[in-house]
DRENLO-125973 format. One record per residue (C-alpha): x, y, z; residue number from 1; residue in one letter. Coordinates in Angstrom, 3 decimals. Example, Ala and Ser with C-alpha at 12.3 -4.5 7.8 and 13.67 -1.06 7.14 Angstrom:
px|py|pz|seq|type
12.300|-4.500|7.800|1|A
13.670|-1.060|7.140|2|S
This chain:
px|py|pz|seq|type
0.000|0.000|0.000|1|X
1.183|3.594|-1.403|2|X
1.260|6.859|0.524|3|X
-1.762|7.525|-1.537|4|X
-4.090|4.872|-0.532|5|X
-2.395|5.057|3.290|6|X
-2.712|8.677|3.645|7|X
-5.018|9.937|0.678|8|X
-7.159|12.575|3.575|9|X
-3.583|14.326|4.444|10|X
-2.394|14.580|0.581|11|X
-5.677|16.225|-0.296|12|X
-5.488|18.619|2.537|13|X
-1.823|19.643|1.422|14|X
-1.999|19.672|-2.038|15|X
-5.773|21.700|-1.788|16|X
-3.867|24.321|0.514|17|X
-1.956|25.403|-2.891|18|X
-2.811|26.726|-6.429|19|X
-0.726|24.598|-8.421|20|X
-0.282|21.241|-6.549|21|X
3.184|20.454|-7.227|22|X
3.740|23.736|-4.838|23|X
2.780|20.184|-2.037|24|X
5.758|18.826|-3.317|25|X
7.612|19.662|0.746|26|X
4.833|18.276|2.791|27|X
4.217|15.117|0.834|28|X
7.864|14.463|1.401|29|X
7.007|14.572|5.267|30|X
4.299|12.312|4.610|31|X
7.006|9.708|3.051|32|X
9.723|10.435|5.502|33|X
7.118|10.133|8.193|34|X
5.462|6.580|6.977|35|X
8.914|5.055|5.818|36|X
11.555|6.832|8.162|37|X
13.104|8.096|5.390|38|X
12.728|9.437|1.678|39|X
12.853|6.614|0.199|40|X
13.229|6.247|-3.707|41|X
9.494|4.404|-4.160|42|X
8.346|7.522|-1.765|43|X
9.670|9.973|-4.256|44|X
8.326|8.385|-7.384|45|X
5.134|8.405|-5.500|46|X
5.442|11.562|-5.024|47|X
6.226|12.267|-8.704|48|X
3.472|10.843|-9.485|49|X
0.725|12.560|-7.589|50|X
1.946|15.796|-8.409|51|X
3.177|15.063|-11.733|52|X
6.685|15.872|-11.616|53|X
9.381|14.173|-12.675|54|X
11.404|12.165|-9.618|55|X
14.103|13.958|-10.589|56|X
12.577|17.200|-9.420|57|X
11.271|15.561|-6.295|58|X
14.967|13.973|-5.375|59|X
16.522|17.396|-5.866|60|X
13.902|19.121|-3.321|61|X
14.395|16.201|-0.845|62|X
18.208|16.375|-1.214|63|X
18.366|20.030|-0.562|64|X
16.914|20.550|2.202|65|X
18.089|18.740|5.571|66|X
14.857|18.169|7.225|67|X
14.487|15.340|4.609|68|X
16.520|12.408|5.137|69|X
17.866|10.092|1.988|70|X
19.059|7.462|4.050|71|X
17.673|5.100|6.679|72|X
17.738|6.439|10.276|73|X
17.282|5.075|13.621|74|X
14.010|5.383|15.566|75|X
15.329|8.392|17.039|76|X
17.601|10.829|14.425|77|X
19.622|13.057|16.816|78|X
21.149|16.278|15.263|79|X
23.635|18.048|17.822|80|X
24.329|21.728|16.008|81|X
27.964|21.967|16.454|82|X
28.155|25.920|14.907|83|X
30.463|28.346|16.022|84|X
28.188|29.681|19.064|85|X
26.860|25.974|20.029|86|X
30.898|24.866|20.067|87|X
31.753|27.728|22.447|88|X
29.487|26.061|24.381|89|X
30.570|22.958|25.101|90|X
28.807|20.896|21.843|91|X
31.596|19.762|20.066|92|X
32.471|17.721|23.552|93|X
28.710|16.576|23.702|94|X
28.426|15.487|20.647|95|X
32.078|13.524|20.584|96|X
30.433|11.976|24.292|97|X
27.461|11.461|22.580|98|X
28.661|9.665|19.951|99|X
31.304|7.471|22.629|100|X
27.495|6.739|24.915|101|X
25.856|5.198|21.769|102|X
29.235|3.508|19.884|103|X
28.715|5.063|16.803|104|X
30.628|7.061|14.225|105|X
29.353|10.722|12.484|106|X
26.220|9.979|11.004|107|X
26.295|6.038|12.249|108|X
23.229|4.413|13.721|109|X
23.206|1.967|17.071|110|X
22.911|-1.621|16.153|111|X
19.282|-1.832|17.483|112|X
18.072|0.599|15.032|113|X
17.274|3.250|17.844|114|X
19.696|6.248|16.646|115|X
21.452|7.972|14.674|116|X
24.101|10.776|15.523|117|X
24.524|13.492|13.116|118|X
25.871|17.127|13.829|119|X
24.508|19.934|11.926|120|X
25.077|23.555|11.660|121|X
22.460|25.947|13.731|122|X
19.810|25.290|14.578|123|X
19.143|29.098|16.477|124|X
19.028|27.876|19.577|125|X
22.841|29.207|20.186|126|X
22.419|30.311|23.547|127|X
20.880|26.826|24.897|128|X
24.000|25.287|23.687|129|X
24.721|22.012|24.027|130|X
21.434|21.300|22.278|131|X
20.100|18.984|19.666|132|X
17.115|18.342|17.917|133|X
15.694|14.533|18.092|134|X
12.737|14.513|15.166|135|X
12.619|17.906|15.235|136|X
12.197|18.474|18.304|137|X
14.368|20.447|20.433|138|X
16.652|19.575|24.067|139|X
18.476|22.039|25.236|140|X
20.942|23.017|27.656|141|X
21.923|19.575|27.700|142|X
25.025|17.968|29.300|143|X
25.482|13.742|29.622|144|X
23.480|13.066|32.484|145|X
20.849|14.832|31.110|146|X
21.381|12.952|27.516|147|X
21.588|9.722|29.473|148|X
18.442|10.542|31.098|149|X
16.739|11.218|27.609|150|X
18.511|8.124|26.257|151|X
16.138|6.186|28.663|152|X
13.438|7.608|28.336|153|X
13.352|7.049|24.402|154|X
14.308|3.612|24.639|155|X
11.643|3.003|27.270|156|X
8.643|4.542|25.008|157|X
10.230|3.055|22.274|158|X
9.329|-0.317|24.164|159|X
6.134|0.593|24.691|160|X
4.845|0.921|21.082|161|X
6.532|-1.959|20.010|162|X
4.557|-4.292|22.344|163|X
């Protein structure tokens, strides 16, 4: 089952919002990133096809922008901005400790699936640095313990709603 047939309520309601449909084209990615976990390449020729563009044009939107994610991600996709201001304040360490906590590399993923690790540059939050974003939503003034804390209490809900 397509995005269409899943989710055909939601597409209407973004692609009415808009005079010329393939104006949709951002939402609808959501809708693929947010039923898949990712933009996958059947999510962009769907896509393509409901706003009848070419997947080419669909790929290059998704692969611009970095709220759109080209390759599989854990459960939880954690995105520590490590700009100039967030560095001063401690988030290149946090995100290096971060990274050491979960045994993954830059943009690596935990064995179970659960995250991913990925710095990124501002997210204007600069003065609630160390901060990340975890599926767009933000933590900040964050430090291990705190992280650790969070860590928890995603794997525990992620237990939940797999039972």
């Amino acid at each position: 089952m397509g995005i269409l047939e899943k989710y055909g309520d939601r597409i209407q309601h973004h692609v009415s919002k808009y005079p010329d449909k393939r104006s949709a084209v951002m939402p609808l990615l959501y809708v693929v990133q947010d039923e898949y976990g990712w933009v996958t390449p059947d999510g962009i020729d769907e896509v393509a096809a409901i706003l009848d563009m070419d997947p080419t044009q669909v790929k290059s939107i998704a692969g611009f922008y970095t709220m759109y994610s080209e390759q599989p991600k854990g459960k939880y996709w954690l995105q520590v901005c490590t700009d100039l201001a967030c560095a001063l304040r401690g988030a290149d360490k946090f995100h290096e400790d971060l990274k050491a906590e979960l045994g993954v590399e830059e943009g690596g993923t935990t064995e179970d699936g659960m995250f991913t690790v990925e710095h990124v540059m501002c997210l204007a939050a600069c003065d609630k640095a160390p901060m990340l974003q975890c599926n767009f939503h933000f933590y900040e003034k964050l430090d291990m313990d705190k992280m650790k804390a969070l860590l928890a209490e995603w794997r525990a809900e992620a237990a939940k709603t797999s039972t």
